[in-house]
N, C-alpha and C positions, 0 to 999 in steps of 0.2 A: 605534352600529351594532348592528344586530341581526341574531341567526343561527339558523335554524331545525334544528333536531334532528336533521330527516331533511329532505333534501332533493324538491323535488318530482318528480312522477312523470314519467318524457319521455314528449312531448307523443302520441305513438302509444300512451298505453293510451286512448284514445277509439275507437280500430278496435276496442276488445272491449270495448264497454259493452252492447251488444245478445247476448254470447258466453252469459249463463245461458238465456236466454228461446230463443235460436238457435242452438247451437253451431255449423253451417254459415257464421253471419255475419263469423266470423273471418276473417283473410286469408290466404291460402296461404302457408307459409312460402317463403324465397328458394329459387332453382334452387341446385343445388350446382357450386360453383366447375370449372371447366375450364380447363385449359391455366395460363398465366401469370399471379399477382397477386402485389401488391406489400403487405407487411407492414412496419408500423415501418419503412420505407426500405429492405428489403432486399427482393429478388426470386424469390419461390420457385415449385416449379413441382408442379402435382399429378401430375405421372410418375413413378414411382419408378422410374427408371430410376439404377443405380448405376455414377456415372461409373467411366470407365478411372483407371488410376496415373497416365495419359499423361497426360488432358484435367488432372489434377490437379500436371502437372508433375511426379510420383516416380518414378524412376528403379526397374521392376518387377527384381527377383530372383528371382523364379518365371518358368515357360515361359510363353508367350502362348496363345493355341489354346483350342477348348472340349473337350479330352479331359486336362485336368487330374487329376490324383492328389493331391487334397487336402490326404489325410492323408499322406501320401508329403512332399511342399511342408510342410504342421504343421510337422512334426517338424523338419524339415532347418532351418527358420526359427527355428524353437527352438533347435536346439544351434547352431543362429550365432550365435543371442541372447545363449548362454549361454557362449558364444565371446568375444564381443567385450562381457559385462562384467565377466566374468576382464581382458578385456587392460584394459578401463577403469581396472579397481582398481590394474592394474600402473600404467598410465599416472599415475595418480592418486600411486603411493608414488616413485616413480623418476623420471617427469620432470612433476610436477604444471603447466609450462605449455602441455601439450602432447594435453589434454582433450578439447578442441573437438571433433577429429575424429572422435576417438570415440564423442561423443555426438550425432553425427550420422549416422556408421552404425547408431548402435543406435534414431536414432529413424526412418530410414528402415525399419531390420527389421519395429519396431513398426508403420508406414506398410503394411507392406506383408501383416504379418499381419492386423492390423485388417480391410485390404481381403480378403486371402482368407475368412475368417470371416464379409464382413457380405457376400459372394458368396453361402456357403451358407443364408441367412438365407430362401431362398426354399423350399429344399427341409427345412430345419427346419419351416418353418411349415407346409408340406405334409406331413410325418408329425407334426408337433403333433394337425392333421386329422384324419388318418385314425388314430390312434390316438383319437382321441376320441368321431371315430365308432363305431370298435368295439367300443369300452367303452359306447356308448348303444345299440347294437346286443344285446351282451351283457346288459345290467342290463332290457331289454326281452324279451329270452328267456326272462329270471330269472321276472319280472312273468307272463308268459302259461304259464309251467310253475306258477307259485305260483296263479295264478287256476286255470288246469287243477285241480289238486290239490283246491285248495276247494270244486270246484265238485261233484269225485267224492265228496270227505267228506261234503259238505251232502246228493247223493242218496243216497250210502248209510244216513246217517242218516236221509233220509228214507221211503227204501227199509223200515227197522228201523220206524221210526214207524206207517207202516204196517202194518208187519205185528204190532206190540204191537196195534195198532187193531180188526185184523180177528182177533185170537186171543181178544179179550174177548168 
């Protein structure tokens, strides 16, 4: 039996054999996916729409509504956090077969902070933005005051050049 080293080319590099002499003879790359496709057997979807606790079956802890307090929610899901793995450890030293419950509160909390966090995941990326903006806005002000400046040096000096020129 015999085994080649590299394997051969599939069979579409023959669409771009004409690609040096013509680069238009390529072929358009695919459209970009829309709505529903299926990978490895699973079924994803290009919305980034981020389900409810509900559609996800967990039981929310935080108020429902779009006038949320975040950081208000944070916190509070924090010191429950930190609530129930105090009682975990008790539960853990005092009656160790009686865990379970516990760590099923605390991974609902975690459940349910996850989902407040990857909420604010929109309005992160929107000041990631415009902060970056700013800053390209900024380092471009820099650039045309630094040009400006150059450009008074170069005629002053050439202002002086001149005038050494004309006093000989």
């Amino acid at each position: 039996m015999s085994t080649a080293t590299y394997p051969p080319p599939p069979p579409y590099y023959r669409l771009y054999k004409d690609y040096i002499q013509n680069p238009k003879s390529a072929p358009e790359p695919p459209a970009p996916i829309e709505g529903n496709y299926t990978l490895f057997g699973a079924t994803y979807t290009t919305d980034d729409i981020l389900p409810s606790l509900e559609e996800q079956g967990v039981r929310q802890l935080y108020p429902k509504g779009p006038n949320v307090d975040f950081k208000k929610e944070l916190q509070s899901l924090n010191r429950e956090l930190q609530l129930h793995l105090l009682e975990l450890a008790d539960v853990l030293v005092e009656r160790p077969s009686q865990y379970a419950r516990r760590v099923e509160d605390i991974s609902l909390i975690f459940k349910n902070l996850h989902h407040l966090l990857n909420s604010l995941r929109p309005h992160q990326a929107r000041a990631t933005l415009i902060h970056i903006l700013e800053l390209q806005i900024h380092r471009r002000k820099q650039a045309v005051d630094d040009i400006k400046r150059r450009r008074e040096e170069a005629q002053r000096l050439l202002k002086e050049a001149l005038g050494t020129l004309e006093g000989q």
